[in-house]
C-alpha positions as CSV (number, residue, x, y, z in Angstrom):
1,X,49.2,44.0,-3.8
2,X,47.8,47.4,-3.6
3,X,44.7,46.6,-5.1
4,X,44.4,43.6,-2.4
5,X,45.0,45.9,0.5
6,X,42.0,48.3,-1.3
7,X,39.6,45.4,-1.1
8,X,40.1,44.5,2.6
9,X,40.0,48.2,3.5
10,X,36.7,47.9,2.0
11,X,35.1,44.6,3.2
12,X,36.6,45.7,6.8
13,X,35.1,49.2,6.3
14,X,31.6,47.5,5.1
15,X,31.5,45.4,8.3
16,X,32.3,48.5,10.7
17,X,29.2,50.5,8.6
18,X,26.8,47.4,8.7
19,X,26.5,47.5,12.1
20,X,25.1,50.7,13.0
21,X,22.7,50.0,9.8
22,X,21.1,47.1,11.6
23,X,20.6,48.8,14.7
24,X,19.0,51.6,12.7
25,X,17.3,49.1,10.7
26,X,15.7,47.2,13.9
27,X,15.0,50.4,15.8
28,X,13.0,51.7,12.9
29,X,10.8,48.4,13.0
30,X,10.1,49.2,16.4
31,X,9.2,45.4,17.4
32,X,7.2,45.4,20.5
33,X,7.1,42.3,22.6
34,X,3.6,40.4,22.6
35,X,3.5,40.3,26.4
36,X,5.6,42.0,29.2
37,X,8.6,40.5,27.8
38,X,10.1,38.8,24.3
39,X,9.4,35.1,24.2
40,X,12.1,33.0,22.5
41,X,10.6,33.0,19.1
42,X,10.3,37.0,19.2
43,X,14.0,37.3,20.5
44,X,15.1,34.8,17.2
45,X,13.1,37.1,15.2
46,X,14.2,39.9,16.3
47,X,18.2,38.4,15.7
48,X,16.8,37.5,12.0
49,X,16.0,40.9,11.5
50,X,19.0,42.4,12.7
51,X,21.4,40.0,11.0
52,X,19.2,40.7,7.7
53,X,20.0,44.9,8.5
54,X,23.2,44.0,8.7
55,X,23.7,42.3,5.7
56,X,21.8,45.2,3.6
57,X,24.1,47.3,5.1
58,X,26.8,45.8,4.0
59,X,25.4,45.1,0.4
60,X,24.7,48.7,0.7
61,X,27.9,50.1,1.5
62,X,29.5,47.9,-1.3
63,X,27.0,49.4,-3.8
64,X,27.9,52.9,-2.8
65,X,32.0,52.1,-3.3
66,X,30.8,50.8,-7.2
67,X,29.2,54.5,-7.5
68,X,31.9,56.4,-5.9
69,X,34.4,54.3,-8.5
70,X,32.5,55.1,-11.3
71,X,31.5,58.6,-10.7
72,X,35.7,59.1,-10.5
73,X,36.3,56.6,-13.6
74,X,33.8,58.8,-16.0
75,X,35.2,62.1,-14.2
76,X,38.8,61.3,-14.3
77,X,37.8,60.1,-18.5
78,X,36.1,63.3,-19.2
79,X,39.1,65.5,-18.1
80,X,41.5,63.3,-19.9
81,X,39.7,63.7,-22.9
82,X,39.4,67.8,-22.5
């Protein structure tokens, strides 16, 4: 049960940190309308992009908890073994 409650801590934590990512992530495309403002296609590209920030963010902040994990796992081993 414990371990459950870890994992949604985590997928709830990953959605919370995706979304400043994809704003970070479209701001730093810096997408400028063709004309004085978006036609629909830009506007649906511009969603495409942000959804796609967002789901690297969240792919990314899932690959950081693996690292954390195994940094302590081989830290935690080495003392063990001192």
């Amino acid at each position: 049960m414990k371990a459950l409650a870890r994992e949604l801590l985590w997928f709830f934590t990953a959605v919370v940190l995706c979304m400043p990512i994809a704003y970070l992530f479209a701001y730093l495309l810096d997408l400028k309308p063709e004309g004085p403002t978006m036609t629909f296609n830009e506007e649906v590209f511009q969603m495409e992009l942000f959804i796609v920030g967002a789901i690297i963010g969240f792919i990314g902040t899932y690959i950081m908890r693996v690292i954390i994990w195994a940094m302590k796992k081989y830290l935690i081993k080495e003392e063990n073994d001192s």
